[in-house]
C-alpha positions in Angstrom: 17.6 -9.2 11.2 16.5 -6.9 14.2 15.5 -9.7 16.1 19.1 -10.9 16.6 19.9 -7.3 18.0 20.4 -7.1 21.4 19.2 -3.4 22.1 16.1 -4.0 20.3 12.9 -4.2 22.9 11.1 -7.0 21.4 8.4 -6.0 23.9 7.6 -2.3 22.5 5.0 -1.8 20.0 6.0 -1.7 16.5 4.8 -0.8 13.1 4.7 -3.8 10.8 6.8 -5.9 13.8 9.5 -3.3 12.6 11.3 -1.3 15.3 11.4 2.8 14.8 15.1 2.2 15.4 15.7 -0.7 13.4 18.5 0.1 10.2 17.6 0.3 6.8 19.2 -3.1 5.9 16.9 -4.2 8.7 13.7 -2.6 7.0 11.6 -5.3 3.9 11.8 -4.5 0.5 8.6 -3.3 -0.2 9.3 -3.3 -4.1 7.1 -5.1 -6.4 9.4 -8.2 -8.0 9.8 -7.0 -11.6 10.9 -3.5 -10.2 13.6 -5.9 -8.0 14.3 -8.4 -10.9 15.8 -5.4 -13.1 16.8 -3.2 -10.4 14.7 -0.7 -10.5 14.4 1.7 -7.2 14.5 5.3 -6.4 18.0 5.5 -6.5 17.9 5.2 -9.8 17.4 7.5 -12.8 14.5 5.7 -14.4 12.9 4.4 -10.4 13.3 8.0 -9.3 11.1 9.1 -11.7 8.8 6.5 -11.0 9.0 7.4 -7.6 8.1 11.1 -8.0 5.1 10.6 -10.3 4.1 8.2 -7.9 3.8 10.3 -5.2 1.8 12.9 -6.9 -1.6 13.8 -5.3 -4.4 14.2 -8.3 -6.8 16.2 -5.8 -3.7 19.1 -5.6 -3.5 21.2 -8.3 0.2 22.0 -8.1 0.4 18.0 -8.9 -2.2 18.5 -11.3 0.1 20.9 -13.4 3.1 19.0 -12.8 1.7 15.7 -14.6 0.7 17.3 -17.3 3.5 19.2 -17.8 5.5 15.5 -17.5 2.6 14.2 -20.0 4.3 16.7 -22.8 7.9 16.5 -21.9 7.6 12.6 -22.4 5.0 12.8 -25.3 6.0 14.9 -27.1 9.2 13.7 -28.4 7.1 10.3 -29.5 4.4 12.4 -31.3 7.1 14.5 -33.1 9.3 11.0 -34.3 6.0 9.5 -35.3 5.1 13.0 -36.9 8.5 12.7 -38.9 7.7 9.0 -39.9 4.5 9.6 -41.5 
């Protein structure tokens, strides 16, 4: 971990005890344990959009828009198969 580093100043402030310069194999997994059970993450097809959606701001109405117009893009292939099925 970054503590074993030599050129890390264990002295400096730090956010989290993590170093600014500190690598991203050095950085915790902040994923809940389901999402890391099945692999889920933002490099991912499925986590990216899980990502996105999660970073959408509901008081912005740019974001606004954009989730509802997600809402219908994955809704509205359900409602039509149900709609068939009936």
């Amino acid at each position: 971990m970054y503590g074993e580093r030599e050129e890390v100043d264990p002295d400096r402030p730090a956010l989290y005890g993590i170093p600014p310069d500190a690598i991203a194999d050095e950085r915790p997994d902040r994923r809940p344990e389901d999402a890391k059970r099945i692999g889920l993450s933002r490099h991912t097809e499925e986590g990216a959009v899980v990502h996105f959606v999660s970073n959408l701001d509901r008081a912005k109405p740019g974001h606004k828009m954009i989730a509802w117009i997600l809402l219908v893009t994955f809704g509205a292939p359900a409602l039509y198969t149900l709609l068939l099925l009936l």
